[in-house]
N, C-alpha and C positions, 0 to 999 in steps of 0.2 A: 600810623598816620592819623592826622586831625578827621573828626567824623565830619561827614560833608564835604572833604578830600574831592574833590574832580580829578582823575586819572589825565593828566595832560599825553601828551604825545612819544614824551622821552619816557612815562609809567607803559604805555604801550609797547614801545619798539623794545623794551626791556623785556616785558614780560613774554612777548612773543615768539616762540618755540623755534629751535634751530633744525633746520633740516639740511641734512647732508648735499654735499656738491653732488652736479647730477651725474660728475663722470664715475663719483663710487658706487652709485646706484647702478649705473650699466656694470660695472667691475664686478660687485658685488652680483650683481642675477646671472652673467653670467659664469660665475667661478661655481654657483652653487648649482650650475645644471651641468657642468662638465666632471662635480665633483659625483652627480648622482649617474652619468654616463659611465665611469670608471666600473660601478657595480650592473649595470642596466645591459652591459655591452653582448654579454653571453645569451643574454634574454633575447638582444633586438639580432643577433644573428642568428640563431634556434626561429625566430620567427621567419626572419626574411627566406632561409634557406626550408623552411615547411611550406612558405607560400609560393614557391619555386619545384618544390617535390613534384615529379611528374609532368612536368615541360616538356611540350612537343611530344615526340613518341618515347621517351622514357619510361618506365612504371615507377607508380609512389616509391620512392624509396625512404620516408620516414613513416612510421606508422604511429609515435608518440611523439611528445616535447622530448621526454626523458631518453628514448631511441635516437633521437635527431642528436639530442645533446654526446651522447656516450659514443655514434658515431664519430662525430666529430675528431674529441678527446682520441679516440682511437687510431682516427686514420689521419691525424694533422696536430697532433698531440697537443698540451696543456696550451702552447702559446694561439693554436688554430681557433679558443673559441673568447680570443680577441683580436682577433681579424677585423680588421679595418676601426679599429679603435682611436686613431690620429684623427681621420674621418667623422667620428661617432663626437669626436670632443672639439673641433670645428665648427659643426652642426651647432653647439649647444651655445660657442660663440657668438655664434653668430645669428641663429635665432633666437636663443634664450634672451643673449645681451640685449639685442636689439628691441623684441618685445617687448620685456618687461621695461626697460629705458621708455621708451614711447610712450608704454600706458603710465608711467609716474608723470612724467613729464604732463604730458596732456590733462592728468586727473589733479594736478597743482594748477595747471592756468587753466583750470574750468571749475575750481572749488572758489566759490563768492568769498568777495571781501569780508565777512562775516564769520568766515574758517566753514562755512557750511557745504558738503560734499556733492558733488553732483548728480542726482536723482539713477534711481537703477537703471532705465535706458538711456542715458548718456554716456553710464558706467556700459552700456555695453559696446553702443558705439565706440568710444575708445578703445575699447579689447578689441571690435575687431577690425579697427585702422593699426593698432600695434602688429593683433596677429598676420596680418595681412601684407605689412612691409616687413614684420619679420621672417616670414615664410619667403618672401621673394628675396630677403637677403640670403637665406639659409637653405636656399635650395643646390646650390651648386657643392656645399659641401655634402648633401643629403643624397647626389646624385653620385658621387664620389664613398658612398659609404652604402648604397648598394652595389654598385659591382664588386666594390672589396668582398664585401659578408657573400655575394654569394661566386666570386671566383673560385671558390675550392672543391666547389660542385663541378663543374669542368671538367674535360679533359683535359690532360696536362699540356697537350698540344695548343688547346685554347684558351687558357687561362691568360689573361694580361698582365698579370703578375706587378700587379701595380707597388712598390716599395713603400708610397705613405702617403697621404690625403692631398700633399704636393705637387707629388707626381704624377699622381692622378690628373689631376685638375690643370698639372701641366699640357699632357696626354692627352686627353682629350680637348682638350682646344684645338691643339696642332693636328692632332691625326682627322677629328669630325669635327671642330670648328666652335666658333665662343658659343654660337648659339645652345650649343647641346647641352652644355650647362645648368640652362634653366631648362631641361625637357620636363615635362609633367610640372611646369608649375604652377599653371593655374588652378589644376585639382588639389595641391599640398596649399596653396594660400585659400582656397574655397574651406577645406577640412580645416585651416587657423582661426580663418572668419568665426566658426561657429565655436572649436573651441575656446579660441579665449573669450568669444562674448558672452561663454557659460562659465568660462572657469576663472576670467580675472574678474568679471562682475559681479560674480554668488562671493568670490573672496573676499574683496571689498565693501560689500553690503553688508555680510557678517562680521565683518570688522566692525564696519558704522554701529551695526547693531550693539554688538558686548558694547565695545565704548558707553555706545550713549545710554545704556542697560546698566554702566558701571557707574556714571556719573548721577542719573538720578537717585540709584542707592545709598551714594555718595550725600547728596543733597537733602535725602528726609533722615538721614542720620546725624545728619549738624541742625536740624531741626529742634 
């Protein structure tokens, strides 16, 4: 271009970086947190069922992770330590989706005309309005993937023998009602609150940082 070029309007809207629809964005976060659940799943029931070990008048019955685990395997064989796995990938739908959906959303219609990012406590506030509708959406499948993981601890007379995060969620609505659903969810959206205002905010600030760490190097190198 002629030197002294003024960049008109059609130079801008050209130059102007594409960013993806926002439905592949939700698609997208959460396909990659139900893809990390598939491997996480034997972990988050080895937990739930150690933090249940010795309930009521029971005695501890896990004394490790690695004990907790080989029980398992043992007395519910290879498929027992993905128990409630429908559940576990649910969960990831529908809070993963949801939050990270939110915080992009939010963190575009709060980034200035300028392309300039919105300061770290704003960046948190976001995270944890995301975390916080995401946990309340994601509580019902979350609520559905505790009693799965820890049915097998039961007697077999007690076990609810739930078939799959469905029927769960059918189940209890009908037999205790919609509300039970959301039990415990003000403590799982209080616990989002904090996480993601540490974990989507430190993420995106270090973003900002390389970036703009990469552009000034950038800049006194054409120098």
């Amino acid at each position: 271009k002629a030197a002294g070029h003024r960049p008109n309007r059609v130079d801008m809207a050209e130059t102007k970086p594409k960013t993806s629809p926002k439905a592949i964005k939700f698609l997208f976060g959460g396909l990659a947190g139900m893809g990390a659940t598939v491997f996480v799943q034997p972990l988050d029931l080895v937990k739930n069922r150690m933090q249940l070990s010795g309930q009521g008048t029971k005695a501890r019955e896990y004394k490790t992770s690695f004990h907790a685990l080989f029980s398992i395997l043992k007395n519910e064989g290879l498929g027992g330590i993905y128990t409630g796995l429908s559940a576990g990938l649910l969960r990831q739908a529908t809070y993963t989706t949801t939050r990270l959906g939110i915080y992009t959303i939010l963190f575009e219609k709060m980034t200035g005309a300028d392309g300039r990012p919105p300061n770290f406590l704003l960046k948190a506030l976001i995270g944890m309005t995301a975390g916080a509708t995401g946990a309340f959406v994601g509580t019902p499948a979350e609520v559905a993937l505790i009693r799965m993981t820890a049915d097998g601890r039961l007697p077999a007379d007690q076990r609810r023998g739930y078939t799959n995060v469905f029927n769960a969620l059918a189940r209890i609505t009908r037999e205790e009602g919609l509300t039970t659903l959301w039990r415990g969810c003000v403590p799982t959206m209080a616990r989002a609150v904090v996480v993601n205002a540490a974990q989507l905010a430190s993420y995106s600030q270090s973003k900002q940082a390389l970036l703009d760490s990469g552009q000034d190097h950038t800049q006194r190198a054409n120098r």
